[in-house]
PDB file of N, CA, C and O in Angstrom:
ATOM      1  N   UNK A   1     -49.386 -28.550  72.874  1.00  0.00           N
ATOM      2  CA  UNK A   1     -49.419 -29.249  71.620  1.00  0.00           C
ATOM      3  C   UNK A   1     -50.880 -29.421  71.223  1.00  0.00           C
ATOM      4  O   UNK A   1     -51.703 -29.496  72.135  1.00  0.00           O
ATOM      5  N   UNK A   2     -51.268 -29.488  70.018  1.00  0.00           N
ATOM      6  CA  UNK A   2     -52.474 -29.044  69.455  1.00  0.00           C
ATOM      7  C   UNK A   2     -52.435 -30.433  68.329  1.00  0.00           C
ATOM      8  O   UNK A   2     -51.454 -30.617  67.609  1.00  0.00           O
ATOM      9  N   UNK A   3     -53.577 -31.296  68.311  1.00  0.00           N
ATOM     10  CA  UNK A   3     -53.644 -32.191  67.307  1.00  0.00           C
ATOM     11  C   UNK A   3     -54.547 -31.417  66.373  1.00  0.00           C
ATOM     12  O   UNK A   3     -55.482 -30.692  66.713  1.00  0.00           O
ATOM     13  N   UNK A   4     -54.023 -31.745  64.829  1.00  0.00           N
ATOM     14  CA  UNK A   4     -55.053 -31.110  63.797  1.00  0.00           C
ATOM     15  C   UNK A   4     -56.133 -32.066  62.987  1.00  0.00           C
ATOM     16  O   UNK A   4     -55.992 -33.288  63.041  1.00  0.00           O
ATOM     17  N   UNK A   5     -56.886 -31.652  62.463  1.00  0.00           N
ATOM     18  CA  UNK A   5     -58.031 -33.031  62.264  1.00  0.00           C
ATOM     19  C   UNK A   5     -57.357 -33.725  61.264  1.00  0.00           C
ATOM     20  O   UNK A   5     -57.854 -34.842  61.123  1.00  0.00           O
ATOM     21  N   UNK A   6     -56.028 -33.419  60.194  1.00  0.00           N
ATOM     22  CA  UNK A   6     -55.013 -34.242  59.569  1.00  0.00           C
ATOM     23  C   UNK A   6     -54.071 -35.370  60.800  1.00  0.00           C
ATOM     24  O   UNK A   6     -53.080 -36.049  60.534  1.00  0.00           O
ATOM     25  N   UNK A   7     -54.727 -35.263  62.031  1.00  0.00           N
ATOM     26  CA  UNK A   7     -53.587 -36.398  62.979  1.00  0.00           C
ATOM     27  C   UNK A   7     -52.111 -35.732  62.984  1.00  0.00           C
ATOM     28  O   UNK A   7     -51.303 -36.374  63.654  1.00  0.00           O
ATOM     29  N   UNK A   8     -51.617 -34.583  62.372  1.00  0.00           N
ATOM     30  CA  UNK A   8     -50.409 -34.080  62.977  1.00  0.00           C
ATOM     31  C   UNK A   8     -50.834 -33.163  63.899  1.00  0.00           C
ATOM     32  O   UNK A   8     -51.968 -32.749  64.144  1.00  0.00           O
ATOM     33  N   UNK A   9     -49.235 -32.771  64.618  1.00  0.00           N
ATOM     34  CA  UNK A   9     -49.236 -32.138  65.933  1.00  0.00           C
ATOM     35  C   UNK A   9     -48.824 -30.586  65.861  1.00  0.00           C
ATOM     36  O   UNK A   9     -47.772 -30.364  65.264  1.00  0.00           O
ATOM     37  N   UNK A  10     -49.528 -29.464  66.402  1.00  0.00           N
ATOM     38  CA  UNK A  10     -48.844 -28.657  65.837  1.00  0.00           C
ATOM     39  C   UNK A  10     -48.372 -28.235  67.455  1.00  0.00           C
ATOM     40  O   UNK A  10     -48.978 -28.567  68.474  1.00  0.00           O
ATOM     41  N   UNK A  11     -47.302 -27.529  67.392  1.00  0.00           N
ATOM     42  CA  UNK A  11     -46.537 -27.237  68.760  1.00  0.00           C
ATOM     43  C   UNK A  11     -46.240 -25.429  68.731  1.00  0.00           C
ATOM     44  O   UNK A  11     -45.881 -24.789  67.742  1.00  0.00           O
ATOM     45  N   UNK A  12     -46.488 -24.933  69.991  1.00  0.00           N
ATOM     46  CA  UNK A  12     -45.861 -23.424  70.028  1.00  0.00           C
ATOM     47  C   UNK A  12     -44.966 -23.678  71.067  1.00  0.00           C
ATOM     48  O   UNK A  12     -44.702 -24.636  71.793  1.00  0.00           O
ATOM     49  N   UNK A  13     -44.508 -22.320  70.891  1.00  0.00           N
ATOM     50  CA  UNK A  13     -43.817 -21.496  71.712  1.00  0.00           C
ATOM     51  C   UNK A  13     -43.635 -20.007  71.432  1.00  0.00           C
ATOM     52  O   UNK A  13     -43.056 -19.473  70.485  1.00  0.00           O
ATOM     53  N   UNK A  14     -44.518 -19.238  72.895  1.00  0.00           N
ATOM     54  CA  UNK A  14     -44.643 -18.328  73.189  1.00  0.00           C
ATOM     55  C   UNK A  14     -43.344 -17.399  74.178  1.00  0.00           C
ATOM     56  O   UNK A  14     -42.824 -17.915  75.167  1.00  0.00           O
ATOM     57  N   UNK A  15     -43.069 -16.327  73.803  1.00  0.00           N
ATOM     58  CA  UNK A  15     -42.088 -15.568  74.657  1.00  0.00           C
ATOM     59  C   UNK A  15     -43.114 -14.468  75.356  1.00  0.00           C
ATOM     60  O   UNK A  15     -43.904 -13.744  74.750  1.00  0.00           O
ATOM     61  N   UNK A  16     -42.922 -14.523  76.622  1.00  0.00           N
ATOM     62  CA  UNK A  16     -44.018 -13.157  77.123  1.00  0.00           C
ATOM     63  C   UNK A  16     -42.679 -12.283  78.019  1.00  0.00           C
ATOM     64  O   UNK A  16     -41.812 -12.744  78.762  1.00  0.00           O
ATOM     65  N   UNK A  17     -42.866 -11.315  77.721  1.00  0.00           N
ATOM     66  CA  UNK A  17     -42.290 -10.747  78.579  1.00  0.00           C
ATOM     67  C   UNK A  17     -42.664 -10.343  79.924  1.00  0.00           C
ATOM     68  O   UNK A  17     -43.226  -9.248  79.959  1.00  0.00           O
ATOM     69  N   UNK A  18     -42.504 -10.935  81.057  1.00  0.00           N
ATOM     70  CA  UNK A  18     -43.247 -10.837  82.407  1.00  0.00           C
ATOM     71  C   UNK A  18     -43.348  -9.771  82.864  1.00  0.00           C
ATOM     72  O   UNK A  18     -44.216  -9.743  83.736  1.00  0.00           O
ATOM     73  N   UNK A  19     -42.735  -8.593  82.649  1.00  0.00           N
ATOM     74  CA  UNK A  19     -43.246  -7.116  83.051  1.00  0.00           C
ATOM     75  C   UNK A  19     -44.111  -6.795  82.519  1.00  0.00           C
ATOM     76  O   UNK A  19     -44.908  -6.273  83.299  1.00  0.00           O
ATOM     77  N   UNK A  20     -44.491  -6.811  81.404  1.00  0.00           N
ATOM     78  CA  UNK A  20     -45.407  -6.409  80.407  1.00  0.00           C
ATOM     79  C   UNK A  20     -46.676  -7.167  80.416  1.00  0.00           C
ATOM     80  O   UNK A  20     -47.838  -6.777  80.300  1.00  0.00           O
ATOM     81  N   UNK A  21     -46.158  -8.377  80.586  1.00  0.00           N
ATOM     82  CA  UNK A  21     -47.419  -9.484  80.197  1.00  0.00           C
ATOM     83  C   UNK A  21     -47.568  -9.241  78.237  1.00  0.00           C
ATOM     84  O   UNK A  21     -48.674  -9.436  77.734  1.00  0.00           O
ATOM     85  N   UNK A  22     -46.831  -8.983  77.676  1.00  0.00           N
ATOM     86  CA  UNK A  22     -46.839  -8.457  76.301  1.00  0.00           C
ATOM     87  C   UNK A  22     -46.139 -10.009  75.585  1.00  0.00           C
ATOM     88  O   UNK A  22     -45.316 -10.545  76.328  1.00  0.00           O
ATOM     89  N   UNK A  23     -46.346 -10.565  74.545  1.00  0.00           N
ATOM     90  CA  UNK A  23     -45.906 -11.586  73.839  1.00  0.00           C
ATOM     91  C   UNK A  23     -45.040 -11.037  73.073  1.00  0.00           C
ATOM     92  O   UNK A  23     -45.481 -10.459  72.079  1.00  0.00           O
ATOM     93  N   UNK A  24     -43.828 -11.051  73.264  1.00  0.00           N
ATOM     94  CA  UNK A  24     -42.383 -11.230  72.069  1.00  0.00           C
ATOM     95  C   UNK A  24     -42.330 -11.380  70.904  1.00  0.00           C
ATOM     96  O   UNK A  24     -41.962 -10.787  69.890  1.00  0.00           O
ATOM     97  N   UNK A  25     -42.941 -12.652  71.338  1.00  0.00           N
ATOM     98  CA  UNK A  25     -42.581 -13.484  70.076  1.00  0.00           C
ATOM     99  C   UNK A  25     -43.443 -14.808  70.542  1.00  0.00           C
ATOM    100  O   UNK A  25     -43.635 -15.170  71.702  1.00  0.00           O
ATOM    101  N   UNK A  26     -44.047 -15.613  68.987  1.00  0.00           N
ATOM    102  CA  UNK A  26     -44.965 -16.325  69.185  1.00  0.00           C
ATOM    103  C   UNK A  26     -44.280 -17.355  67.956  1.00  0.00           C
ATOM    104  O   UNK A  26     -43.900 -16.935  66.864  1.00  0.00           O
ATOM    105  N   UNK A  27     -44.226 -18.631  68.351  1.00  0.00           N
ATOM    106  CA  UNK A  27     -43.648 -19.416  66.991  1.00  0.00           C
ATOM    107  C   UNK A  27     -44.544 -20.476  67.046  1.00  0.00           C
ATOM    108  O   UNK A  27     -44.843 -20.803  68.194  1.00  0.00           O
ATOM    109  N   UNK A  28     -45.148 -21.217  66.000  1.00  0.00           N
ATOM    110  CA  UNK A  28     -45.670 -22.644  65.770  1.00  0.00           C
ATOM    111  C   UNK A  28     -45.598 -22.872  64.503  1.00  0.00           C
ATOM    112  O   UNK A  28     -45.610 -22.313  63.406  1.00  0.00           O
ATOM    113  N   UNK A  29     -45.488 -24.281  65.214  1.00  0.00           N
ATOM    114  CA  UNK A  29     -44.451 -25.078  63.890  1.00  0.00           C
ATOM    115  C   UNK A  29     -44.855 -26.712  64.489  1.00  0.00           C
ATOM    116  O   UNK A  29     -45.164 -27.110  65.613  1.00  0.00           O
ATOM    117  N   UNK A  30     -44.661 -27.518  62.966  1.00  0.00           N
ATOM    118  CA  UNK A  30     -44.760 -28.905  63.630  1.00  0.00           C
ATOM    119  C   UNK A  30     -44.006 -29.528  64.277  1.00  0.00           C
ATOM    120  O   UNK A  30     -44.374 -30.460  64.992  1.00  0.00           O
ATOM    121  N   UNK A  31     -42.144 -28.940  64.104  1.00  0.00           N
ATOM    122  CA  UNK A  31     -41.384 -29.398  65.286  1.00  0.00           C
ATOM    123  C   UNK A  31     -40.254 -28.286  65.286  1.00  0.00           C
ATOM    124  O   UNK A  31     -39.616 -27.886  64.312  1.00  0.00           O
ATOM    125  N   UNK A  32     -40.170 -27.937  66.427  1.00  0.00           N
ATOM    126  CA  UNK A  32     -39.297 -26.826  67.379  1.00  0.00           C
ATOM    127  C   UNK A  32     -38.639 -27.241  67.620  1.00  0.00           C
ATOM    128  O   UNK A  32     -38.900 -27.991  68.561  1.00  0.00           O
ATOM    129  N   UNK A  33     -37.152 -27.278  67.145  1.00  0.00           N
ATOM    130  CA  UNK A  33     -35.639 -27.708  67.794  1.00  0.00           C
ATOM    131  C   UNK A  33     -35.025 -26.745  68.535  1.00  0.00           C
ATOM    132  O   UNK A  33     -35.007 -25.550  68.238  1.00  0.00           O
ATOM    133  N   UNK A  34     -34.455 -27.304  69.621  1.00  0.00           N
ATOM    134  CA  UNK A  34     -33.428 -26.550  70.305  1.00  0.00           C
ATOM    135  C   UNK A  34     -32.803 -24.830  69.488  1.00  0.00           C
ATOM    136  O   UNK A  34     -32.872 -23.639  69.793  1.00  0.00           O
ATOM    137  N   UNK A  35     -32.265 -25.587  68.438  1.00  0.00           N
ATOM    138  CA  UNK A  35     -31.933 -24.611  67.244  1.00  0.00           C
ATOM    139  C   UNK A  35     -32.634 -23.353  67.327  1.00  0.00           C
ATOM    140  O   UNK A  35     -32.402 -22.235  67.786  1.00  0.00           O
ATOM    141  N   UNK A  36     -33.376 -23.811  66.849  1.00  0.00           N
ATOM    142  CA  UNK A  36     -35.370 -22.848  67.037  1.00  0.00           C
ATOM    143  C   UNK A  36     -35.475 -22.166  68.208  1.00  0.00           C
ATOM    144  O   UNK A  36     -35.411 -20.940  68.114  1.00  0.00           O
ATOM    145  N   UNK A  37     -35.640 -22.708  69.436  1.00  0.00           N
ATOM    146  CA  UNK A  37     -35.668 -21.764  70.477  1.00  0.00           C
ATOM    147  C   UNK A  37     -34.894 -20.791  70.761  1.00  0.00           C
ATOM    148  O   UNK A  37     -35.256 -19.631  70.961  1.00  0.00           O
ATOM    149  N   UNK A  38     -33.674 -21.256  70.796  1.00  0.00           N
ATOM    150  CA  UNK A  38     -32.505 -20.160  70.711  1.00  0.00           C
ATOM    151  C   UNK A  38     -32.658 -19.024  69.657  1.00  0.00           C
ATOM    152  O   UNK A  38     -32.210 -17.916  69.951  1.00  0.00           O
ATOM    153  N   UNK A  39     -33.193 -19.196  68.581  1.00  0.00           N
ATOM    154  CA  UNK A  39     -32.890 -18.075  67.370  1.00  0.00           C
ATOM    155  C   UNK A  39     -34.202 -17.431  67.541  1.00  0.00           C
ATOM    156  O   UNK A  39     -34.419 -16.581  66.678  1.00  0.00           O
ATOM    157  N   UNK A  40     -35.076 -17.582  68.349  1.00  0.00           N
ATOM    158  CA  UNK A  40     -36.258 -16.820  68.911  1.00  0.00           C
ATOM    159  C   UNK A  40     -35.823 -16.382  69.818  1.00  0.00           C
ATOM    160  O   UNK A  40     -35.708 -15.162  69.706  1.00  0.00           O
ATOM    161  N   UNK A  41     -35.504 -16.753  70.704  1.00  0.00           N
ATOM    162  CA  UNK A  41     -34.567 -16.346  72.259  1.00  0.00           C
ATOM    163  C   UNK A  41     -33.484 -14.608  71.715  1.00  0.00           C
ATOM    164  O   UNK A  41     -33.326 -13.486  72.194  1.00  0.00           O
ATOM    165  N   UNK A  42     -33.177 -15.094  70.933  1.00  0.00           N
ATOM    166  CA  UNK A  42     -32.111 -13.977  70.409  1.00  0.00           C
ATOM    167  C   UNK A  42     -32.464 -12.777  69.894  1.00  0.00           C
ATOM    168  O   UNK A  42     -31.998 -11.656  70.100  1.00  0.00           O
ATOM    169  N   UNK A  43     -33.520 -13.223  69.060  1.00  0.00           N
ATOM    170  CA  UNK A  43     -34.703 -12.086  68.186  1.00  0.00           C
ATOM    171  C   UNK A  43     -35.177 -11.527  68.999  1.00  0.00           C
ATOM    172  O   UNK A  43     -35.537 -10.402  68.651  1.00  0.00           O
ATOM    173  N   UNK A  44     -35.487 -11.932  70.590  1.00  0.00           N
ATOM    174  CA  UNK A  44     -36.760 -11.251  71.116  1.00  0.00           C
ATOM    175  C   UNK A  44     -35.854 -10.444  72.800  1.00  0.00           C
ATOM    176  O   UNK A  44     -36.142  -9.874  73.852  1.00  0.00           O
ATOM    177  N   UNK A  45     -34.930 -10.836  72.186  1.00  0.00           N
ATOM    178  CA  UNK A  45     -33.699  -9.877  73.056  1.00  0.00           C
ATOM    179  C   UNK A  45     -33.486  -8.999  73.050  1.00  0.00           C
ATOM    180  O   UNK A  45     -32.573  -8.580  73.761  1.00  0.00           O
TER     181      UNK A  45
END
């Protein structure tokens, strides 16, 4: 989590693929729901 000099939070989430060491998929956003992970999870399938 990353504070911005506005005092909000900005949050990632990174997918790496561990054979590769290669990033998937990269998301940030100020808030990541469950929802969210999954529909990245799916994309990067």
């Amino acid at each position: 989590m990353e504070v911005l000099s506005n005092g909000r939070r900005a949050k990632y989430l990174n997918i790496v693929n561990s054979s590769s060491k290669e990033a998937a998929d990269i998301r940030v956003d100020f808030e990541i729901s469950g929802v969210d992970v999954v529909r990245v999870l799916d994309r990067a399938a």
